[in-house]
C-alpha positions as CSV (number, residue, x, y, z in Angstrom):
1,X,-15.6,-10.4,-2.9
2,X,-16.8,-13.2,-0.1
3,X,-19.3,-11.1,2.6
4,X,-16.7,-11.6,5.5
5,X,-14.3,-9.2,3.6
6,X,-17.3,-6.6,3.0
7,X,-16.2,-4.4,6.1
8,X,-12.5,-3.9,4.8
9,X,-11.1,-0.6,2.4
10,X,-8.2,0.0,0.4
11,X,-5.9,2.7,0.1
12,X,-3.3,3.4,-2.7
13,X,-0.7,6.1,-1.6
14,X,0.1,8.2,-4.7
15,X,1.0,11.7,-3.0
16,X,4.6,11.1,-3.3
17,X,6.8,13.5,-5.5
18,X,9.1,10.5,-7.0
19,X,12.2,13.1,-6.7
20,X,14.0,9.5,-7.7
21,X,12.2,9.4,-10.5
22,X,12.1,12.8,-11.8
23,X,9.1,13.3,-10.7
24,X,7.1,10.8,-12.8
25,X,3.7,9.3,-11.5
26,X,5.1,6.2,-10.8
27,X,1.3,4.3,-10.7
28,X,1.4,5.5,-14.7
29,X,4.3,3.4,-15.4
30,X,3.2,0.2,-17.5
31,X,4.3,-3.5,-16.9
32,X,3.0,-6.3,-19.0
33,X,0.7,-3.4,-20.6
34,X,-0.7,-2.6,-17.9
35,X,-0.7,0.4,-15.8
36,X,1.2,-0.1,-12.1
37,X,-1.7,1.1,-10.7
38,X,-4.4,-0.7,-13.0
39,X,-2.7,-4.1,-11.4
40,X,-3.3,-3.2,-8.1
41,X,-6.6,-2.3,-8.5
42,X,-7.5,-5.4,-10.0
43,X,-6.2,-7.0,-6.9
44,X,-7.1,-4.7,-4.7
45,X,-10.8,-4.8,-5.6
46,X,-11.0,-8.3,-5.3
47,X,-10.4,-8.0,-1.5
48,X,-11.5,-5.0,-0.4
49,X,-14.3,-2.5,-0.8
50,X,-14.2,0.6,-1.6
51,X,-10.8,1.7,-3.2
52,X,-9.2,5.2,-2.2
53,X,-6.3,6.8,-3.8
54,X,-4.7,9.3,-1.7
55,X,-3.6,12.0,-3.8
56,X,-2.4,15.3,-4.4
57,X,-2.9,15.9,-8.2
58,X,-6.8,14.1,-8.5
59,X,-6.6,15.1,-12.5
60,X,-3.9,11.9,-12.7
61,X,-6.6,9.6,-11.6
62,X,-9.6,10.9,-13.7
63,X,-11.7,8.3,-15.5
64,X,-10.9,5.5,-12.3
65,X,-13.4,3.9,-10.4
66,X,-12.4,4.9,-6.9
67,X,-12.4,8.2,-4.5
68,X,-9.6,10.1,-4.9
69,X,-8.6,12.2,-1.5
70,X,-6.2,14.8,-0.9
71,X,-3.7,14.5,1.9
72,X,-5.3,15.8,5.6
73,X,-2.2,17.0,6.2
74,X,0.0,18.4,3.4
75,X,4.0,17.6,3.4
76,X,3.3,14.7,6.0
77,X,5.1,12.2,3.7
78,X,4.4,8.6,3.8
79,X,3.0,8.5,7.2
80,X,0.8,11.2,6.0
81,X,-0.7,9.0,3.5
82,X,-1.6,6.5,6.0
83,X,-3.2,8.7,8.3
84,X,-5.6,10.4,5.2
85,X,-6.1,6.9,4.2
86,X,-7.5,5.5,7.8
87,X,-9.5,8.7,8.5
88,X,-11.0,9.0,4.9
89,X,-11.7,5.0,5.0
90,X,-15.7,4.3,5.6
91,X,-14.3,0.4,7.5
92,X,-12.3,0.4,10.5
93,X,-9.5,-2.0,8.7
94,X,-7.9,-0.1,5.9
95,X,-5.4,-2.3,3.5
96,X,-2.6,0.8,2.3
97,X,-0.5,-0.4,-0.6
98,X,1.8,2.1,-1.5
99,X,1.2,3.0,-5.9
100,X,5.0,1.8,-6.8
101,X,4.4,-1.9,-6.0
102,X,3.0,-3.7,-9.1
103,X,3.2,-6.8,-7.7
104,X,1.2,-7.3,-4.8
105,X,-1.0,-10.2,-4.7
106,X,-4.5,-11.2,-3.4
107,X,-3.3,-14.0,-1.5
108,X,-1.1,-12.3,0.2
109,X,-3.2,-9.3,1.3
110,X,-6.4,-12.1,2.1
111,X,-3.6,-13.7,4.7
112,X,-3.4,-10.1,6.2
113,X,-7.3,-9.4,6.4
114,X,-7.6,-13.1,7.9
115,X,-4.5,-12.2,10.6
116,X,-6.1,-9.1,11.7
117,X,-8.9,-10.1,14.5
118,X,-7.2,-8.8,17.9
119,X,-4.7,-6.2,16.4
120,X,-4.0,-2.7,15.3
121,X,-2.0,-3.5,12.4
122,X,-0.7,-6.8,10.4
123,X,2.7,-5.7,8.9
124,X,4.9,-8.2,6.4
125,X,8.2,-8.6,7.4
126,X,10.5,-9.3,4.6
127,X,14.0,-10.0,4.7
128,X,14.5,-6.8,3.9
129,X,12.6,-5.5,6.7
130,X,9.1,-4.4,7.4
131,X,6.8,-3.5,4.6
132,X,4.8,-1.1,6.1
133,X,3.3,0.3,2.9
134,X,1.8,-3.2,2.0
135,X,-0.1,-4.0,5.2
136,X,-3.2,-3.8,6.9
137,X,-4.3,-1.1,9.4
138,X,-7.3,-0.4,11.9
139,X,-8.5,3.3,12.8
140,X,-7.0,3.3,15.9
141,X,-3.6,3.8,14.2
142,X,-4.9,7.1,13.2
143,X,-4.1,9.3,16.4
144,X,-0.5,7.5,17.0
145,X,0.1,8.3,13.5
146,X,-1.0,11.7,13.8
147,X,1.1,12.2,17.4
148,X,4.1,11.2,15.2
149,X,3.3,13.5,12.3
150,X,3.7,15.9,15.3
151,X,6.5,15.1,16.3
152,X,8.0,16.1,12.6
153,X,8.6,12.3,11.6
154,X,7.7,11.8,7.8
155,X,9.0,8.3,7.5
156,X,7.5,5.2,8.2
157,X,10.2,3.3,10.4
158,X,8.2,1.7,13.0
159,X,5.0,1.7,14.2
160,X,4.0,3.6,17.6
161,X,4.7,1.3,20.7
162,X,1.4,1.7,21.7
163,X,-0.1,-0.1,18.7
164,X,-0.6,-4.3,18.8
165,X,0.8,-4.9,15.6
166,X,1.0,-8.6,14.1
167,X,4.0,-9.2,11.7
168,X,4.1,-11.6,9.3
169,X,7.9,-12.8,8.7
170,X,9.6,-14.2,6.0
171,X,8.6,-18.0,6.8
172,X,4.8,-17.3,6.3
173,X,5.9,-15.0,3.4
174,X,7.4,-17.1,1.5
175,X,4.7,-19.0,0.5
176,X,3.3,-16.1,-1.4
177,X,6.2,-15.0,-2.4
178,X,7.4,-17.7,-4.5
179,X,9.5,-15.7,-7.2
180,X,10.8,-12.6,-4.6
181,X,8.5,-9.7,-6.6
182,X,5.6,-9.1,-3.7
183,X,7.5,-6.4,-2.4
184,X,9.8,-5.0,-5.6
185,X,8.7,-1.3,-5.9
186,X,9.8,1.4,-9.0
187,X,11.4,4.0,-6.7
188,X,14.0,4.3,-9.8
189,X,14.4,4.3,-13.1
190,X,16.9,1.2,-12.3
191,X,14.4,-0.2,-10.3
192,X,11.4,0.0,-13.5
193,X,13.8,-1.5,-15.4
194,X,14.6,-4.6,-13.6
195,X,10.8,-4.6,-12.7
196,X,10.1,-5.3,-16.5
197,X,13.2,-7.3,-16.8
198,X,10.8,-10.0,-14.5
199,X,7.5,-9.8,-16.1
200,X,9.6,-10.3,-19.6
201,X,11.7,-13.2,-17.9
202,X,8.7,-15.3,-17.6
203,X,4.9,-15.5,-17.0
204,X,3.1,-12.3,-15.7
């Protein structure tokens, strides 16, 4: 990891209950024979340091490398996540990848460290939308976030207004995004499926 990217963390979001998935730890699941969440980290570390899972069953993650925290505030859904993940993180920038994306790259999440001088927050925009769970965060997200957990939201739809948040659209995207995958998650059965449909389509 290069010494300018020293002062950056990561967070994997794993507190979810997967009720589309019957429950099933999602990061478990294997692609290519490899664990969802064993990919990530592999990327993960080489951009970011340290690595936190954000979790609510810490006997899932035994034997890894990385801190393992329990949500701050319990039932606060995915925004939740974000806000143990930023107030847990020992670096004000905070990369939080949620655990059901196995394809993620380094590339892309070196373009969001390398967009993030002046801002709050660098968000992907896909053209499916934003991809808030595979973006990059400062601390001072933290008390907007918790404001909104107040507030009774659970999902992340937008960012507070008060936040300067960067997005990073389809045009910049696209050039690490080749093959569509960065942002395919396993919310599904259907979806781990088609997920391992691609990585036996062609090279992993």
């Amino acid at each position: 990891m290069s010494p300018e990217r020293a002062d950056v963390a990561a967070a994997i979001l794993a507190g979810g209950r997967a009720r589309r998935f019957g429950g099933a730890d999602k990061s478990a699941l294997r692609l290519g024979g490899l664990r969802i969440i064993d990919r990530q980290l592999a990327v993960l570390s080489r951009v970011a340091n340290p690595i936190l899972v954000v979790a609510n069953d810490p006997a899932r993650y035994e034997g890894l490398p990385v801190r393992i925290v329990p949500d701050a505030i319990p039932d606060a859904g995915a925004i939740g996540g974000m806000y143990t993940a930023l107030v847990e993180s020992p670096c004000d920038r905070v990369l939080i990848v949620a655990c059901d994306l196995p394809f993620v790259s380094d590339a892309l999440l070196a373009r969001l460290i390398a967009e993030s001088d002046g801002v709050d927050a660098v968000v992907p925009r896909s053209a499916r939308g934003v991809e808030p769970l595979c973006a990059l965060y400062t601390k001072r997200c933290a008390g907007p976030l918790a404001a909104a957990i107040a507030r009774g939201e659970r999902r992340v739809a937008a960012l507070p207004g008060e936040l300067r948040v960067r997005e990073l659209g389809p045009e910049i995207l696209a050039a690490y995004d080749p093959d569509d995958l960065l942002f395919v998650n396993v919310n599904t059965p259907h979806d781990y499926a088609r997920a391992r449909a691609r990585i036996d389509r062609g090279p992993d």
